[in-house]
N, C-alpha and C positions, 0 to 999 in steps of 0.2 A: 765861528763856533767859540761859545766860552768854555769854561771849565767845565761848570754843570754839564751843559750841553754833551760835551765830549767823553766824562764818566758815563752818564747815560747808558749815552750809543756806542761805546766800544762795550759796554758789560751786555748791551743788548748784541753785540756780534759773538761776545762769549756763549753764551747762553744758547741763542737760536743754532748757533752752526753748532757747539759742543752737545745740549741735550738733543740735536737735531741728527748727530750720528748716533747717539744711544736708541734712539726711539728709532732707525733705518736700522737696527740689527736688531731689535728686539721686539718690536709690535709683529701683532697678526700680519700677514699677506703682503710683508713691502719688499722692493727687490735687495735690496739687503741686508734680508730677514737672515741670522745666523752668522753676521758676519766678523764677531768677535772680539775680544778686548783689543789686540792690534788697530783692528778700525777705529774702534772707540776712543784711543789714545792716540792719533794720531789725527784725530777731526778735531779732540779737544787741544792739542798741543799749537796747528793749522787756525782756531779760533781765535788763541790766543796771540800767534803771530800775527792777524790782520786788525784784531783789535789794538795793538800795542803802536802798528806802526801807522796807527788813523787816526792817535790819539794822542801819541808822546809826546809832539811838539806844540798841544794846548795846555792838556792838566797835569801829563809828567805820565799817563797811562797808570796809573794807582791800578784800578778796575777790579781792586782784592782790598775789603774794610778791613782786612786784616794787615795788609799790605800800609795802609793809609796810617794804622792809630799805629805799627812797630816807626815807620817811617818818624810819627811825630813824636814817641816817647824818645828818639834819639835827639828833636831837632832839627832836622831835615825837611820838615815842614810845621807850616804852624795851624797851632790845635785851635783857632779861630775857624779853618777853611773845614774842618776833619766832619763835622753834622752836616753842611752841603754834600762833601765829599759821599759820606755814608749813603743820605739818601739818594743820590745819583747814582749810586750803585745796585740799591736796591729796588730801585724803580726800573734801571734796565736790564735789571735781570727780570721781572716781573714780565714787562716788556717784550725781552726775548722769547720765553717761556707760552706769552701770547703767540708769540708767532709758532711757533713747535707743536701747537695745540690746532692752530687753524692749520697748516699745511700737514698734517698725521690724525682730523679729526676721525676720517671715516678706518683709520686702521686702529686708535685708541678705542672706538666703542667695539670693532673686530676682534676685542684682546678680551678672553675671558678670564683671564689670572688681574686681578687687580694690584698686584703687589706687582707686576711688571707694567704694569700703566704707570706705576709711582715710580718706578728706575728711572723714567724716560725725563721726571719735574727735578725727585731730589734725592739725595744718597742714602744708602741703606747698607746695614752693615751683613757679610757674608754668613760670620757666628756674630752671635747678638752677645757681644760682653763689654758692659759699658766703660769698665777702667782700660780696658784691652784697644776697645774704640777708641778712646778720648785721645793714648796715647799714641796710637797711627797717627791720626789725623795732627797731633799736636807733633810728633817729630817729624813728618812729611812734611808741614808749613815752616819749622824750627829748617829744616832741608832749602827749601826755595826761598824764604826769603834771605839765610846766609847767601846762599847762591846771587841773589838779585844782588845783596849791597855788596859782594864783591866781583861783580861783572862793570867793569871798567870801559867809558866809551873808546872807541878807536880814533888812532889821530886823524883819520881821512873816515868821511862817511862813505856807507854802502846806499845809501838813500833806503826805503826800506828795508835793506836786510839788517838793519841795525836791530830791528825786531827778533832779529831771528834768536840770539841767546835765550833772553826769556822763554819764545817759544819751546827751544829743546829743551828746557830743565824741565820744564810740565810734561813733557813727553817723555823722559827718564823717568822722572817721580811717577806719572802712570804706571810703566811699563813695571816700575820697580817695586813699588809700595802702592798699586793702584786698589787690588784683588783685596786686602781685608772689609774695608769703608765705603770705598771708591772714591776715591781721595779728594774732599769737598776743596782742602786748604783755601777756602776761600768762606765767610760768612754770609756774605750775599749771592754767591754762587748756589748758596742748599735755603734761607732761607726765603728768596723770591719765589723762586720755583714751589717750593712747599706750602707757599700760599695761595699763589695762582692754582694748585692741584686741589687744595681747601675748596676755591671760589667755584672751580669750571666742573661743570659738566660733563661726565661722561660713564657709561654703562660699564655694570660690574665694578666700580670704583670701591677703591678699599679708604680704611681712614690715612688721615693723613701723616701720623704717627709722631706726633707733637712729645711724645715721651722721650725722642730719639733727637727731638731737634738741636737739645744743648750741645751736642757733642762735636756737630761741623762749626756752630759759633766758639765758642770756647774754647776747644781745642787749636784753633787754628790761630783764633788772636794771641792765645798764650803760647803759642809757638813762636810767632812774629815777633811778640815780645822779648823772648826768650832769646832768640839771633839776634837780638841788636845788641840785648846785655854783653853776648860772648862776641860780637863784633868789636865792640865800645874795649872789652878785655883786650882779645887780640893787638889791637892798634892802639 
C-alpha cells in the first residue's frame, strides 16, 4: 500500500462506518432506528480509530485535508505531497459514502423527509446561522487538531491502540460540540459525501444544499491553521 492508496481507504472506513451509524439511527425501518447521538459519536470516534491504525504507518493517517494543509503550513510535511494527499481523501470519502448508499438503499428510498436522507451523506446545521456555523466548526477543528500535535507517541507501542488517542478526541468533540453542525472538522468528510448525495439516486431526495457547503471546508481548514499558529506560539 502507498500513501495514495492508504488516504483512500482509511477515509473510506471513515465515512462508510461513521455515516454508516448515522443512517442506522436515523433512516426508515433499520434496527437502530432512534438510536441517538451517543451511538452516532461513538461509531464515528470507532471509525476513526480503525482508520488511523490501518493507515499510520503508510501515509502518517492525515484522513482530514484539513489535517494535511495545518500539518504542512507548520512544516511537518511537504506541500509537494498535500494535492495527492487532498484527493485521496476525497475520493475515499466518495467511496465510503458509496458504500452507505448500497448497504441503506432500500431504507433511504423508505425515508420520506429528505433532509434526513442528507444527515446520513453530509452535515447540516441544527439553527441555520452561518457566522454562528462557521465558528463551531472552525473552533472544534482549532480543538482537535491542537489536540493531535500535542499527543505524543509512547516509548513502547500498544500495537493498534496507538490509534486509540485520536480516536477519543473525535469522540469528546462529538459528544461536546457535536449538536450545533454535527461537527464535519474535516473538509473531505462533508464535501465527498455532499456530492455523491448530488450524483445518487434516491426517492423524496432534497437538494443538496451547496449554499451550506463552505462552512465544513473553511471553517475547519482555518481552524487547523489556526492551532498550528498558537502551537508554533506555545513552543
Amino acid at each position: 500500500m502507498n500513501a495514495f492508496i492508504a488516504e483512500l481507504l482509511g477515509t473510506a472506513y471513515i465515512i462508510a462506518f461513521g455515516n454508516g451509524v448515522v443512517a442506522n439511527v436515523v433512516l426508515h425501518k433499520t434496527k437502530g432506528n432512534n438510536g441517538g447521538l451517543i451511538a452516532i459519536t461513538f461509531g464515528w470516534s470507532m471509525a476513526v480509530f480503525m482508520a488511523v491504525y490501518i493507515t499510520a504507518g503508510v501515509s502518517g493517517a492525515h484522513l482530514n485535508s484539513a489535517v494535511t494543509i495545518g500539518l504542512a503550513s507548520l512544516g511537518k510535511f511537504d506541500w509537494a505531497l498535500v494535492p495527492q494527499y487532498l484527493l485521496a481523501q476525497l475520493l475515499g470519502a466518495m467511496l465510503g459514502q458509496f458504500f452507505v448508499f448500497l448497504l441503506y438503499k432500500d431504507h433511504f428510498n423508505a425515508t420520506a423527509d429528505g433532509l434526513t436522507q442528507r444527515a446520513c451523506f453530509c452535515t447540516d446545521p441544527a439553527i441555520r446561522n452561518p457566522v454562528q456555523n462557521f465558528m463551531t466548526e472552525f473552533l472544534a477543528t482549532f480543538i482537535f487538531m491542537l489536540a493531535i500535535l500535542f499527543i505524543t507517541k509512547a516509548n513502547s507501542s500498544l500495537g493498534s491502540l496507538d490509534a486509540l488517542p485520536v480516536a477519543l478526541v473525535v469522540l469528546a468533540i462529538g459528544l461536546s460540540f457535536g449538536g450545533p453542525t454535527g461537527y464535519a472538522i474535516n473538509p473531505a468528510r462533508d464535501l465527498g459525501p455532499r456530492i455523491m448525495h448530488f450524483i445518487l439516486p434516491m426517492t423524496n431526495k432534497s437538494s443538496s444544499d451547496w449554499g451550506y457547503a463552505w462552512v465544513p471546508i473553511v471553517g475547519p481548514i482555518l481552524g487547523a491553521l489556526a492551532a498550528g499558529f498558537v502551537y508554533t506560539a506555545i513552543n
